[in-house]
PDB file of N, CA, C, O and CB in Angstrom:
ATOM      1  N   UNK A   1      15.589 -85.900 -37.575  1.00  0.00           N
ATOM      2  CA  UNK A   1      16.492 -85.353 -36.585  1.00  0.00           C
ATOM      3  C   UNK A   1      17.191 -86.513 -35.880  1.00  0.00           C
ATOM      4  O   UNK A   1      16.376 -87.347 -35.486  1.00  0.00           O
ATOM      5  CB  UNK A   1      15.733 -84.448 -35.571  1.00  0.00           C
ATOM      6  N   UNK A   2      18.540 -86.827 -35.589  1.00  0.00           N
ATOM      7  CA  UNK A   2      19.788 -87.250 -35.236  1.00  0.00           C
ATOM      8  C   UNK A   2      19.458 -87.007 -33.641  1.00  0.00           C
ATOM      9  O   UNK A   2      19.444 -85.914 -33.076  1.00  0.00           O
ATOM     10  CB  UNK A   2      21.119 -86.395 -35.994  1.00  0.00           C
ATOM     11  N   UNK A   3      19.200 -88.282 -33.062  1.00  0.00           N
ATOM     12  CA  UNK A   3      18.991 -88.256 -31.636  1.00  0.00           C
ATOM     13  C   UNK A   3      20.719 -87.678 -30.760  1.00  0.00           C
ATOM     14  O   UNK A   3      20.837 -86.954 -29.772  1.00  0.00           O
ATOM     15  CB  UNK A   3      18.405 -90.099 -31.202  1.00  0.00           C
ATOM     16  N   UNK A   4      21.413 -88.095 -31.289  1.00  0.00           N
ATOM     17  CA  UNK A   4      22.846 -87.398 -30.557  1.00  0.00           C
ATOM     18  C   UNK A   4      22.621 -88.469 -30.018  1.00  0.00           C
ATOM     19  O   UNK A   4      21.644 -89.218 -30.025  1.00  0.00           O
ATOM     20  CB  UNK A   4      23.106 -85.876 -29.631  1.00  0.00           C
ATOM     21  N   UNK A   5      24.185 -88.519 -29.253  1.00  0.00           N
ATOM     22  CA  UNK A   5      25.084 -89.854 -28.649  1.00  0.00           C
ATOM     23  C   UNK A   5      24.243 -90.235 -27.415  1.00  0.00           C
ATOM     24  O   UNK A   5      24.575 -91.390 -27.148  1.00  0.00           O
ATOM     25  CB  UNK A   5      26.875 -89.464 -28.119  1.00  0.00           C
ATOM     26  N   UNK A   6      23.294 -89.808 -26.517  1.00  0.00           N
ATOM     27  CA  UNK A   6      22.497 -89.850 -25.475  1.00  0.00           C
ATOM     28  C   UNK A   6      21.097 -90.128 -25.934  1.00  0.00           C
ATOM     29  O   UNK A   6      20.301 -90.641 -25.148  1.00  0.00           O
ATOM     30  CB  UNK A   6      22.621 -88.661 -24.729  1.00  0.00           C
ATOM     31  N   UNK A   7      20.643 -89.728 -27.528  1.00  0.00           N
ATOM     32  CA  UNK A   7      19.054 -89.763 -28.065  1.00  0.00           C
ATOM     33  C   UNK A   7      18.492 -88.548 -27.288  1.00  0.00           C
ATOM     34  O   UNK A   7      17.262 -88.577 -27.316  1.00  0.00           O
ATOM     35  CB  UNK A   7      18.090 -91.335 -27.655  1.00  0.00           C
ATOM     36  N   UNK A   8      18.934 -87.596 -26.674  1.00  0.00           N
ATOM     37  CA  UNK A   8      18.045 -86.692 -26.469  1.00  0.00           C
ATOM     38  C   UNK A   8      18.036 -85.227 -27.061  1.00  0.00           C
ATOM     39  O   UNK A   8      17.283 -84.339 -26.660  1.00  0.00           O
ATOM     40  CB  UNK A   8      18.032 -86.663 -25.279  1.00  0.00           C
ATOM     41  N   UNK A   9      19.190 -85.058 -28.302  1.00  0.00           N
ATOM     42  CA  UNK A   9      19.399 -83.633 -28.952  1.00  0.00           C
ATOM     43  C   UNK A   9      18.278 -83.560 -28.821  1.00  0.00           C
ATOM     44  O   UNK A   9      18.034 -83.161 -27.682  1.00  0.00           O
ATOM     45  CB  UNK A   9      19.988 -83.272 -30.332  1.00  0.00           C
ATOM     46  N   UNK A  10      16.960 -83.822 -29.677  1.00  0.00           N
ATOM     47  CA  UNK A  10      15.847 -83.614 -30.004  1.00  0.00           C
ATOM     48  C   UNK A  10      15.073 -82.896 -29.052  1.00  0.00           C
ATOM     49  O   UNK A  10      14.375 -82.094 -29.672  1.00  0.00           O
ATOM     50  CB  UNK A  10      15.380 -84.650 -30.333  1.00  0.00           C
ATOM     51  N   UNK A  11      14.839 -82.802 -27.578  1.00  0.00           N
ATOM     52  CA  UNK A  11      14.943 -82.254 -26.300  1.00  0.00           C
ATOM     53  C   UNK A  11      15.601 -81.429 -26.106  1.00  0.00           C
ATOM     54  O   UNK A  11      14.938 -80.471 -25.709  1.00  0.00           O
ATOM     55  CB  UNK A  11      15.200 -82.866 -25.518  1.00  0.00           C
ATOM     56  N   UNK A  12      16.986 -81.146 -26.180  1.00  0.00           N
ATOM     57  CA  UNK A  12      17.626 -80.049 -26.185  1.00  0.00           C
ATOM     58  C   UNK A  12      16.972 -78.793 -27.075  1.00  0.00           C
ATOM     59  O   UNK A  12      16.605 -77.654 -26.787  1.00  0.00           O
ATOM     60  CB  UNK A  12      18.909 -80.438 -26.593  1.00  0.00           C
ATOM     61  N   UNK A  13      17.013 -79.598 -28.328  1.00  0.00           N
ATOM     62  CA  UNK A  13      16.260 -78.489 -29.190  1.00  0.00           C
ATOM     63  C   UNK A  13      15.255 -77.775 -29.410  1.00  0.00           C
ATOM     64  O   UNK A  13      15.196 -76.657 -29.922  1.00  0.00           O
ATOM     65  CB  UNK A  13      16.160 -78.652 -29.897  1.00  0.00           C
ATOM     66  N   UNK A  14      14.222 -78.626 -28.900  1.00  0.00           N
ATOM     67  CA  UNK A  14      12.514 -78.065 -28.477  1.00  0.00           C
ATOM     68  C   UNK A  14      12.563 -77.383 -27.088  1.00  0.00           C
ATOM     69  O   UNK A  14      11.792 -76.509 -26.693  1.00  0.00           O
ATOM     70  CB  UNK A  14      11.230 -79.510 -28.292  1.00  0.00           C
ATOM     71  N   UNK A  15      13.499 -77.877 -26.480  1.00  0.00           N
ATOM     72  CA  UNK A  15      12.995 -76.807 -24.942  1.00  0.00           C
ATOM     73  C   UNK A  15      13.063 -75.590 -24.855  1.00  0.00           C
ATOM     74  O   UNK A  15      12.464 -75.096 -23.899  1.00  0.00           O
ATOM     75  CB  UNK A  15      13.708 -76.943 -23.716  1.00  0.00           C
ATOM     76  N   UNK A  16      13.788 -74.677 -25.781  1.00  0.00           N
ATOM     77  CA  UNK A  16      13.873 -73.470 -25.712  1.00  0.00           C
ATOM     78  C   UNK A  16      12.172 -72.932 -26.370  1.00  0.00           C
ATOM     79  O   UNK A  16      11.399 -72.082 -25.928  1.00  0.00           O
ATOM     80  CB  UNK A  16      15.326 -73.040 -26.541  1.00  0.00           C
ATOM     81  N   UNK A  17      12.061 -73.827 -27.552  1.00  0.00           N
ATOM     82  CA  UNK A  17      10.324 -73.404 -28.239  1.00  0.00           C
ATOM     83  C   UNK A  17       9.522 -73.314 -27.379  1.00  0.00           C
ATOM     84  O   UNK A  17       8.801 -72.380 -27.028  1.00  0.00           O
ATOM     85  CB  UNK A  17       9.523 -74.404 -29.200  1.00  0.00           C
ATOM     86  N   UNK A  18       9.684 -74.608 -26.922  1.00  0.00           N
ATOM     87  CA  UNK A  18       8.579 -74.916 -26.228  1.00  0.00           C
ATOM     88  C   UNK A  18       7.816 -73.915 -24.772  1.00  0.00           C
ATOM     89  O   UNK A  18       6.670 -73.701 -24.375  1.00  0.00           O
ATOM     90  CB  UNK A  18       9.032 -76.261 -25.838  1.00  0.00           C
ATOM     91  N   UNK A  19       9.298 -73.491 -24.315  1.00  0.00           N
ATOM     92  CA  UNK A  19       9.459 -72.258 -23.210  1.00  0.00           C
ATOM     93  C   UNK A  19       8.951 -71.331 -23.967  1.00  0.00           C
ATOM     94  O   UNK A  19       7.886 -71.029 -23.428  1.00  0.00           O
ATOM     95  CB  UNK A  19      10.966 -71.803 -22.626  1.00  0.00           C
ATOM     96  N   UNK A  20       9.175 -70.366 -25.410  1.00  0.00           N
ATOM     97  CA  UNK A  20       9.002 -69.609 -25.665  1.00  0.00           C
ATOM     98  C   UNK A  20       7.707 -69.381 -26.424  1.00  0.00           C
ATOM     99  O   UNK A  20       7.398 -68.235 -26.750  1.00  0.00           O
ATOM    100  CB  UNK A  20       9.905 -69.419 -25.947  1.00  0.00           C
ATOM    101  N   UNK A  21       7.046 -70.273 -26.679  1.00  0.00           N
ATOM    102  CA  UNK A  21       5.712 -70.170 -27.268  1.00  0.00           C
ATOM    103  C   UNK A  21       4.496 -70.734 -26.525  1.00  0.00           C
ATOM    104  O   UNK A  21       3.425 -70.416 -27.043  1.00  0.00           O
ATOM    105  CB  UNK A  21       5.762 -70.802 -28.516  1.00  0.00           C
ATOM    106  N   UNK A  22       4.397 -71.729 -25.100  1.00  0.00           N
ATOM    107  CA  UNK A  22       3.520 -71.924 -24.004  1.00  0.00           C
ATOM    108  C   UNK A  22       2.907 -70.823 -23.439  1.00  0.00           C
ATOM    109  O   UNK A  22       3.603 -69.864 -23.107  1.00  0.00           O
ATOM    110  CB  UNK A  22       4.120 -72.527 -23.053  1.00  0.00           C
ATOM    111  N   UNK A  23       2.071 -70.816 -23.328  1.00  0.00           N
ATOM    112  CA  UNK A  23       1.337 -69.945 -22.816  1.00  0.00           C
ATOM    113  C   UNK A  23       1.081 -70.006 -21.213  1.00  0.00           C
ATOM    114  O   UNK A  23       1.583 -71.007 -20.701  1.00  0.00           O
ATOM    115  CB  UNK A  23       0.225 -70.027 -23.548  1.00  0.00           C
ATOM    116  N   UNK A  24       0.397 -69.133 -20.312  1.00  0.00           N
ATOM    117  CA  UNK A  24       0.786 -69.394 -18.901  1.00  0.00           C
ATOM    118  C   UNK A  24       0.270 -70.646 -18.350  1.00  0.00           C
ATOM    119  O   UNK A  24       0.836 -71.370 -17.532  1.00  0.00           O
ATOM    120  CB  UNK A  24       0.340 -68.316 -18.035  1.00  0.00           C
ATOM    121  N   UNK A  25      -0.896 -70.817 -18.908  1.00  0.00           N
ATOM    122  CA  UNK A  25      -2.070 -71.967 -18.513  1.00  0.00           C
ATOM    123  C   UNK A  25      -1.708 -73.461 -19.715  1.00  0.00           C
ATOM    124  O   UNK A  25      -2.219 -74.535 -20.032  1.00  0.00           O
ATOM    125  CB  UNK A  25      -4.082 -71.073 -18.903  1.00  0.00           C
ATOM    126  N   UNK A  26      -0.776 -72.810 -19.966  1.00  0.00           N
ATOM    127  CA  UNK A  26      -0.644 -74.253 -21.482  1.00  0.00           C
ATOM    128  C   UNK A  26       0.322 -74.939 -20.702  1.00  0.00           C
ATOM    129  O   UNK A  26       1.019 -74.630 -19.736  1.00  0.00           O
ATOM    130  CB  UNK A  26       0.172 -73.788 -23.525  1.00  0.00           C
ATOM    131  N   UNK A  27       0.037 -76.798 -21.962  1.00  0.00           N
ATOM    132  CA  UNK A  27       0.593 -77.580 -21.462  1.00  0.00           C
ATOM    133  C   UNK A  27       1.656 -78.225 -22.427  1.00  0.00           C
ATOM    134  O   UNK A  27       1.894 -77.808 -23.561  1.00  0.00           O
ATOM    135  CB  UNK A  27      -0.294 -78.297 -20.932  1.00  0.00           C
ATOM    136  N   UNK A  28       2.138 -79.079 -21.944  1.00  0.00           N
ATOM    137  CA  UNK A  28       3.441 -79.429 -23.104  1.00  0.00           C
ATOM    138  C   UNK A  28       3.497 -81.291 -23.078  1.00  0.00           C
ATOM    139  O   UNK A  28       4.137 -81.603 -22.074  1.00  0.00           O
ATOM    140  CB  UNK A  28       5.414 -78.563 -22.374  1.00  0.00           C
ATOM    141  N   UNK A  29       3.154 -82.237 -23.655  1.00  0.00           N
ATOM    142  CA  UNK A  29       3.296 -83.473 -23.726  1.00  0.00           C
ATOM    143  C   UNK A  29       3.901 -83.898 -24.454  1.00  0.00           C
ATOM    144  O   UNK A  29       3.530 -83.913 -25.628  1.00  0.00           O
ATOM    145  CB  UNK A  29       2.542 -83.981 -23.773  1.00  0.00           C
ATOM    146  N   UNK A  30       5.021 -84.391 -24.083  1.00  0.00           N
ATOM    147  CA  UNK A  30       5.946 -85.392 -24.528  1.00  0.00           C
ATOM    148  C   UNK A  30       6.003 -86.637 -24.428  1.00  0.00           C
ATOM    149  O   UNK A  30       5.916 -87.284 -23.384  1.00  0.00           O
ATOM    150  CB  UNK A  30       6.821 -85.220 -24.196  1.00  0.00           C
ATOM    151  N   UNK A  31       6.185 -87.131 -25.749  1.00  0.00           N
ATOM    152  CA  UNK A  31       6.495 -89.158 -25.631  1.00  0.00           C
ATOM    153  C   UNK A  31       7.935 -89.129 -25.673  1.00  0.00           C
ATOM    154  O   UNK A  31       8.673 -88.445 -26.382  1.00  0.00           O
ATOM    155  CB  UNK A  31       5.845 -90.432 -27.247  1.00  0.00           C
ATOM    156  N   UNK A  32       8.328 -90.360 -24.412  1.00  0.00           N
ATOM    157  CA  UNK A  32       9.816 -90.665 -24.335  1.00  0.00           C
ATOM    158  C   UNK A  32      10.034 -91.689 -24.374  1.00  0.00           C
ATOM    159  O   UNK A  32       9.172 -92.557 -24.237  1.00  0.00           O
ATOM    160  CB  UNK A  32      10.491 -90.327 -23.421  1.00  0.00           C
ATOM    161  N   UNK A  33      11.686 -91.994 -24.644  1.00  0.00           N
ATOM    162  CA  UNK A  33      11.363 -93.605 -24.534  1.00  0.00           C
ATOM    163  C   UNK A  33      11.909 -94.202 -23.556  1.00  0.00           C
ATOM    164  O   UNK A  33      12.417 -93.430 -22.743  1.00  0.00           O
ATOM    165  CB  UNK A  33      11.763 -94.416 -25.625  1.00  0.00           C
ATOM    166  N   UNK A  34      12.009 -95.417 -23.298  1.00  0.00           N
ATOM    167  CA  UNK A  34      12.077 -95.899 -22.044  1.00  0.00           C
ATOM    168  C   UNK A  34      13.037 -95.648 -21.497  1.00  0.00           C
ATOM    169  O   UNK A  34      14.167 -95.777 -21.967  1.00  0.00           O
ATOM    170  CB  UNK A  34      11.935 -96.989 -21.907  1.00  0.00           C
ATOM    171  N   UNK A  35      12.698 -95.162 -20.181  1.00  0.00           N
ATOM    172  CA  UNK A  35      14.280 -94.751 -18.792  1.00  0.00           C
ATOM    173  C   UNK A  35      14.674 -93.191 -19.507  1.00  0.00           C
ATOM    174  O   UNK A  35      15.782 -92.654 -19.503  1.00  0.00           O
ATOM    175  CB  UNK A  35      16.399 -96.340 -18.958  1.00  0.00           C
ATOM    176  N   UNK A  36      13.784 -92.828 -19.928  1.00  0.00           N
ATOM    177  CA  UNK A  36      14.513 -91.219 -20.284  1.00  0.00           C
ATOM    178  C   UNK A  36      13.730 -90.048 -19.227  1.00  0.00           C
ATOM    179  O   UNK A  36      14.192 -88.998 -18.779  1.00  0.00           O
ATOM    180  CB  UNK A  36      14.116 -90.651 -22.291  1.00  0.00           C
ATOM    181  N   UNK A  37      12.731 -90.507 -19.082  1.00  0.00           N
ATOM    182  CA  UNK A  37      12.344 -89.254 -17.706  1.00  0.00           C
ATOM    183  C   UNK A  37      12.745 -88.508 -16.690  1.00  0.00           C
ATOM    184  O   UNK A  37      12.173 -87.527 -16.214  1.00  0.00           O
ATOM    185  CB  UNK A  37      11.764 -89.497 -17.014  1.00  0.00           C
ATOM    186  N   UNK A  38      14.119 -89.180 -16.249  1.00  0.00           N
ATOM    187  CA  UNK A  38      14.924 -88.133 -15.206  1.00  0.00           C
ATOM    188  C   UNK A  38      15.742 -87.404 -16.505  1.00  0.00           C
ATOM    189  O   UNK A  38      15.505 -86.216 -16.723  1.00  0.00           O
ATOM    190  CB  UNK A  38      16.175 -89.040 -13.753  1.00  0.00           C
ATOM    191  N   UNK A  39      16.468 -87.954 -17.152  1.00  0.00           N
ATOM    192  CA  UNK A  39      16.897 -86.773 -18.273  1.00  0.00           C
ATOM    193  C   UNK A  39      16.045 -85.489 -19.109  1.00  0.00           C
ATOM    194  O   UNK A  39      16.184 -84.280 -18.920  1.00  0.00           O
ATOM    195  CB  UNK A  39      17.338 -87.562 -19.365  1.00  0.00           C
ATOM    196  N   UNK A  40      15.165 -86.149 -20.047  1.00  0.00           N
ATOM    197  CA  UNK A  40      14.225 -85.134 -20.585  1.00  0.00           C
ATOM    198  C   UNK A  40      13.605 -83.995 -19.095  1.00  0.00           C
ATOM    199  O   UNK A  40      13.850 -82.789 -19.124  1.00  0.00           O
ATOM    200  CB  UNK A  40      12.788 -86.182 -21.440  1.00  0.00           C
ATOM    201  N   UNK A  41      12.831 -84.629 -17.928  1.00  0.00           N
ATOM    202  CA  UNK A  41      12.880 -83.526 -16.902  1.00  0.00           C
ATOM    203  C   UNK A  41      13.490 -82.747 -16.893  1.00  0.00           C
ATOM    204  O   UNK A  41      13.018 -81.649 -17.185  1.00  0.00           O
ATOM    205  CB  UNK A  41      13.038 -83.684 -15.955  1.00  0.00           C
ATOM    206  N   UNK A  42      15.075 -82.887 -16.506  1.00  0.00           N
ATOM    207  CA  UNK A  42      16.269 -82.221 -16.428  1.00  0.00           C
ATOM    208  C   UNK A  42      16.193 -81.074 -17.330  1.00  0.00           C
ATOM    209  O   UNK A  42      16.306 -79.862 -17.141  1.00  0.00           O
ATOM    210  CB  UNK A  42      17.392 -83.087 -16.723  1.00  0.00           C
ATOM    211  N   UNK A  43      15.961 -81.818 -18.407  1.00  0.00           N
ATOM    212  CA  UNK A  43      16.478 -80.922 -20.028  1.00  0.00           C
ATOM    213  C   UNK A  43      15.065 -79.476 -20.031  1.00  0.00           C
ATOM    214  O   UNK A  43      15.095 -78.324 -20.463  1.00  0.00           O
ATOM    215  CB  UNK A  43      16.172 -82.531 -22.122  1.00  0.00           C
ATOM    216  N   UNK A  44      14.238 -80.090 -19.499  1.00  0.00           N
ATOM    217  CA  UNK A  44      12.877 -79.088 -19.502  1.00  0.00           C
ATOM    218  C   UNK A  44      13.126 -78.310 -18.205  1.00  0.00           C
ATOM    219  O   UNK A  44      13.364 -77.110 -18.347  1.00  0.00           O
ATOM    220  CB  UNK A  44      11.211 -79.967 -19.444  1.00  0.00           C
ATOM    221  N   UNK A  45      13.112 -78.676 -17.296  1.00  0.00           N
ATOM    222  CA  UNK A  45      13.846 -77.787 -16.033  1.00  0.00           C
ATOM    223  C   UNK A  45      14.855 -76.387 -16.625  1.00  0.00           C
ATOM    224  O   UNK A  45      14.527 -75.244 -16.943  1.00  0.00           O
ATOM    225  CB  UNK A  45      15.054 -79.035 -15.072  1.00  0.00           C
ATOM    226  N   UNK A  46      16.018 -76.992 -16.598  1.00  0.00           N
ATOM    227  CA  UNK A  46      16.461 -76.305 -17.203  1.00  0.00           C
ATOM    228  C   UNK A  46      16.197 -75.185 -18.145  1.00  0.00           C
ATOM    229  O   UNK A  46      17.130 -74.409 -18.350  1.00  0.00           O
ATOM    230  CB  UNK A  46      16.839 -76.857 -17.431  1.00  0.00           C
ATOM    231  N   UNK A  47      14.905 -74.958 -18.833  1.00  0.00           N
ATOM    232  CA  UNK A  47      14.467 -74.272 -19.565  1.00  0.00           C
ATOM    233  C   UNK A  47      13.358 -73.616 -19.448  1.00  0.00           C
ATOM    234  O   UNK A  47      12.703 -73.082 -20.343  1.00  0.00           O
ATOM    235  CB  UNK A  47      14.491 -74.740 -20.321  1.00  0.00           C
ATOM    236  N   UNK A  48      13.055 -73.679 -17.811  1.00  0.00           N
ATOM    237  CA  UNK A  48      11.537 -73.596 -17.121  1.00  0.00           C
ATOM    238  C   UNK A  48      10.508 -73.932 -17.112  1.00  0.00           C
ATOM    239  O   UNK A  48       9.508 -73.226 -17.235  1.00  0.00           O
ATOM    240  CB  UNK A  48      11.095 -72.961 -17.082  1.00  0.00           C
ATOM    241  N   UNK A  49      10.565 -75.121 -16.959  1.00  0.00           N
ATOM    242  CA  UNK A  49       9.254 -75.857 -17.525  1.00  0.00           C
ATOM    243  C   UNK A  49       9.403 -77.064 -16.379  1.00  0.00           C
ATOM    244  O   UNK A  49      10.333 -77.806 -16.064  1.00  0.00           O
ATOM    245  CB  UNK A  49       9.319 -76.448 -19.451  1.00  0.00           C
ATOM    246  N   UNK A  50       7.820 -76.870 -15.838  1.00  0.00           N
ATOM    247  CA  UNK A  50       7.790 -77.844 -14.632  1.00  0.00           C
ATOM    248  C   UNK A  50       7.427 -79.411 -14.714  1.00  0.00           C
ATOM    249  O   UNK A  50       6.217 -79.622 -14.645  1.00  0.00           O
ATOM    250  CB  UNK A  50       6.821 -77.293 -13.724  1.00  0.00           C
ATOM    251  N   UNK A  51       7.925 -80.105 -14.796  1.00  0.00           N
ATOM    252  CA  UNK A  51       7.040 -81.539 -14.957  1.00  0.00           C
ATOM    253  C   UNK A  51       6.138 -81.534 -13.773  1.00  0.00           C
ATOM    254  O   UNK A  51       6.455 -81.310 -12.605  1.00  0.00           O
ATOM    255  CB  UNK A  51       8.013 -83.052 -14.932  1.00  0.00           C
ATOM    256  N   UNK A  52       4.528 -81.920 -14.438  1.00  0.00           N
ATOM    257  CA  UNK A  52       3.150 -81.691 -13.306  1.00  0.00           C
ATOM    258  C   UNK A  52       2.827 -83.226 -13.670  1.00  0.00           C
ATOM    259  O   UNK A  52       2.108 -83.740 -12.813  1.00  0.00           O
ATOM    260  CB  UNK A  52       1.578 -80.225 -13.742  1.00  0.00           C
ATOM    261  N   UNK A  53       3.131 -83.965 -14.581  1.00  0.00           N
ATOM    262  CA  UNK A  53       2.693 -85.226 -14.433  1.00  0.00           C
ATOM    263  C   UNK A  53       3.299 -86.213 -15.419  1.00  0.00           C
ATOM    264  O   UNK A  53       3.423 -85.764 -16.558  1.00  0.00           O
ATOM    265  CB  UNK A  53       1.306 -85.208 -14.513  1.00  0.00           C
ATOM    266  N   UNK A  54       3.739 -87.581 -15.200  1.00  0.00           N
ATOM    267  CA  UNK A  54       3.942 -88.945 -16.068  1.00  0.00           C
ATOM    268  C   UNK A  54       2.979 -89.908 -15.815  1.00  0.00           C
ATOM    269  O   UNK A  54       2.349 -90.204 -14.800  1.00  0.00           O
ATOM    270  CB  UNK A  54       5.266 -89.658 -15.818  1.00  0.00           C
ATOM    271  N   UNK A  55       2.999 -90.437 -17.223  1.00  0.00           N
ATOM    272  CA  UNK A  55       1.958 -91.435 -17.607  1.00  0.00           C
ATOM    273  C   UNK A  55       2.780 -92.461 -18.137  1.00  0.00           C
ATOM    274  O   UNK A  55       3.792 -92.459 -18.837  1.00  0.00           O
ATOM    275  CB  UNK A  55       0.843 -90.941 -18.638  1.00  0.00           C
ATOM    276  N   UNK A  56       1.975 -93.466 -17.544  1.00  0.00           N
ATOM    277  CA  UNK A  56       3.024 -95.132 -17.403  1.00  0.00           C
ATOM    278  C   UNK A  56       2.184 -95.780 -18.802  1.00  0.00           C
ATOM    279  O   UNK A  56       0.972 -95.583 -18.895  1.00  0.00           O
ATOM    280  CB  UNK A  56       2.663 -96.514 -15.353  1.00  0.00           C
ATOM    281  N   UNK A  57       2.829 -96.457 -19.728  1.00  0.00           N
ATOM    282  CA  UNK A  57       2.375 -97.430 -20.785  1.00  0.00           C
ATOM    283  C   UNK A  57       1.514 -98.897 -19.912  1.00  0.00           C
ATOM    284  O   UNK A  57       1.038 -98.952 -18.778  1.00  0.00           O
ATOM    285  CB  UNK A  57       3.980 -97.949 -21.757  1.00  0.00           C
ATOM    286  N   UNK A  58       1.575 -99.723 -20.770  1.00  0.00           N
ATOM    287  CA  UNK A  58       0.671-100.728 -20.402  1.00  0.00           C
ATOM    288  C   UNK A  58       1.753-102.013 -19.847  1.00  0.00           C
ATOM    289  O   UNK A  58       1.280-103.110 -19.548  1.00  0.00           O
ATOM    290  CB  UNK A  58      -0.378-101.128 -21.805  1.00  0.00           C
ATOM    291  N   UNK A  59       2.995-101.781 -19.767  1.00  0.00           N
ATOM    292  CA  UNK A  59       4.254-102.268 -19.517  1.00  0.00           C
ATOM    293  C   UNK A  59       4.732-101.560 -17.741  1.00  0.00           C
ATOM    294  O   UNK A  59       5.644-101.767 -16.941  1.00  0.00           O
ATOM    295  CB  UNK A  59       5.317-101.694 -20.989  1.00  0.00           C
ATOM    296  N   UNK A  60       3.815-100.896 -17.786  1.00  0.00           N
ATOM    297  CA  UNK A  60       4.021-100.124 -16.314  1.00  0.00           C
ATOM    298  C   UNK A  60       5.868 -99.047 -16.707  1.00  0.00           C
ATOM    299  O   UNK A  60       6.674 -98.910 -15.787  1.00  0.00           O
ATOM    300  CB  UNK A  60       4.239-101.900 -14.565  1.00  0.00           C
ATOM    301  N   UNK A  61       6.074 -98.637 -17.701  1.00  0.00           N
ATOM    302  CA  UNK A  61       7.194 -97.879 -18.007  1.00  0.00           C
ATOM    303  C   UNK A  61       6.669 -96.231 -18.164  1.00  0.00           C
ATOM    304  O   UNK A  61       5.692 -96.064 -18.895  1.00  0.00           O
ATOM    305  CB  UNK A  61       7.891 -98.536 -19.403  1.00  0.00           C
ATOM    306  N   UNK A  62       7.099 -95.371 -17.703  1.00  0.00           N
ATOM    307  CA  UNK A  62       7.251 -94.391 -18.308  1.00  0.00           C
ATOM    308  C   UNK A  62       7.195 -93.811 -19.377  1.00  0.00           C
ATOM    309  O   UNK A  62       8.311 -93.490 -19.786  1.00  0.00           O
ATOM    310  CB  UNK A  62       7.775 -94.262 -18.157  1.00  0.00           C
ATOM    311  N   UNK A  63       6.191 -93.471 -20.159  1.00  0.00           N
ATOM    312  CA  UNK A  63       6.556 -92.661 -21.549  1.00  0.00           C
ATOM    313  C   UNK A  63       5.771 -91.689 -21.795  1.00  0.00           C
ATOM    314  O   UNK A  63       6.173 -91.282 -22.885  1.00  0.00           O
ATOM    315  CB  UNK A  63       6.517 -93.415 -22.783  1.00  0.00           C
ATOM    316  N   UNK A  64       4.905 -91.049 -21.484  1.00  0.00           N
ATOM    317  CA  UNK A  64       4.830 -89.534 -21.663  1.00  0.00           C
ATOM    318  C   UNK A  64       4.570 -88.903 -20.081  1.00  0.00           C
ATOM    319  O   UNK A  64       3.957 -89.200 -19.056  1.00  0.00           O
ATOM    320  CB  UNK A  64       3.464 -89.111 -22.823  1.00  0.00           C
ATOM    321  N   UNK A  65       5.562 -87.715 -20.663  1.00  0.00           N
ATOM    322  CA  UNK A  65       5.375 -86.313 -19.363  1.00  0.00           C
ATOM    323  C   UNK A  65       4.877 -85.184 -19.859  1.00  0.00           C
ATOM    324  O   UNK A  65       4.927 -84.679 -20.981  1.00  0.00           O
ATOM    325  CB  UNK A  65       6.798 -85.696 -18.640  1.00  0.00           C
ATOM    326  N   UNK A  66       4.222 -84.753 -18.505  1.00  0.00           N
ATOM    327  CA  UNK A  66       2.968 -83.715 -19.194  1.00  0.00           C
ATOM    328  C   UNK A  66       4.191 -82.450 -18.583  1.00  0.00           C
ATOM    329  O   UNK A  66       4.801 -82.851 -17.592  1.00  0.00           O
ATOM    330  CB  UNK A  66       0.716 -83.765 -18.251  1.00  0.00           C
ATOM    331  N   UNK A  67       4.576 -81.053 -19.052  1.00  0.00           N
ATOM    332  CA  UNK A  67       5.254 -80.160 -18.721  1.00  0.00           C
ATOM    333  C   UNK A  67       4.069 -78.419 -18.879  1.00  0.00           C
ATOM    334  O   UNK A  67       3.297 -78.075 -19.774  1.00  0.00           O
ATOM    335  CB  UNK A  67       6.698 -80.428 -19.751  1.00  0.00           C
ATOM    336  N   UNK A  68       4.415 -77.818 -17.722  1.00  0.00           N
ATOM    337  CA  UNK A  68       3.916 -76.250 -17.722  1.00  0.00           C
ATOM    338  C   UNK A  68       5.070 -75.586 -17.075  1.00  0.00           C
ATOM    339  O   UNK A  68       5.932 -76.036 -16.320  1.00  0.00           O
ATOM    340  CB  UNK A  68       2.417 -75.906 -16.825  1.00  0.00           C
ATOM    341  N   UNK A  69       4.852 -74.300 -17.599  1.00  0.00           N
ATOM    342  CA  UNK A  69       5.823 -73.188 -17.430  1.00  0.00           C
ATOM    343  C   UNK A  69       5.794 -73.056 -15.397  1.00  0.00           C
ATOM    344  O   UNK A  69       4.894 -72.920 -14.568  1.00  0.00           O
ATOM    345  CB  UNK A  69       5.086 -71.475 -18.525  1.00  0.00           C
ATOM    346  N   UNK A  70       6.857 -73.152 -15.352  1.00  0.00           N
ATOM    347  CA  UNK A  70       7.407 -73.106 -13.671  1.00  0.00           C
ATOM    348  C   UNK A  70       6.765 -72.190 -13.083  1.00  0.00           C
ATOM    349  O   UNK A  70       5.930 -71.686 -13.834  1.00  0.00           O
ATOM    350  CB  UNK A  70       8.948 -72.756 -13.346  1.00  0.00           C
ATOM    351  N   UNK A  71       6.788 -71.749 -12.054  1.00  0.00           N
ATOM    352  CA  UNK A  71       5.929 -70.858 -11.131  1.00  0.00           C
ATOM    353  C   UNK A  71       7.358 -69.734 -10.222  1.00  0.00           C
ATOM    354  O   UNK A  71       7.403 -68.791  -9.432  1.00  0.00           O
ATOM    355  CB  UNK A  71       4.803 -72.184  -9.793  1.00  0.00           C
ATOM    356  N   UNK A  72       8.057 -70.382 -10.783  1.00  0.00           N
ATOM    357  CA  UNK A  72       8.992 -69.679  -9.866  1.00  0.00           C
ATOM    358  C   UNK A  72       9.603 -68.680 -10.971  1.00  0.00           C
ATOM    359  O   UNK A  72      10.466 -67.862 -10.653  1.00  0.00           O
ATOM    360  CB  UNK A  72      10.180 -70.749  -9.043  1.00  0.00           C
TER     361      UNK A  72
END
């Protein structure tokens, strides 16, 4: 899969699954790559899905966010 001009089609494309097959209590973990966490958020927001937590590499960077279905 063809990251698109930003690298995040791939995000675009799973957030609708990912919304539609989570369960209420399920969780969703994603690896990103560096400086993409306010975007991918966005992209999962958008699709109801809450970011509840990020986990920093050994570089102190950002790369995986843990996502559950929104409450609202």
């Amino acid at each position: 899969m063809v990251g698109g001009d930003d690298g995040l089609d791939a995000y675009r494309e799973i957030a609708p699954i990912i919304y539609a097959n989570l369960t209420k209590d399920g969780k969703v973990v994603l690896e990103i790559g560096k400086g993409q966490e306010t975007e991918v958020a966005d992209i999962m927001k958008d699709h109801g899905l809450q970011l509840i937590l990020e986990l920093r590499d050994l570089s102190n960077n950002i790369r995986t966010l843990v996502f559950s279905l929104s409450s609202s």
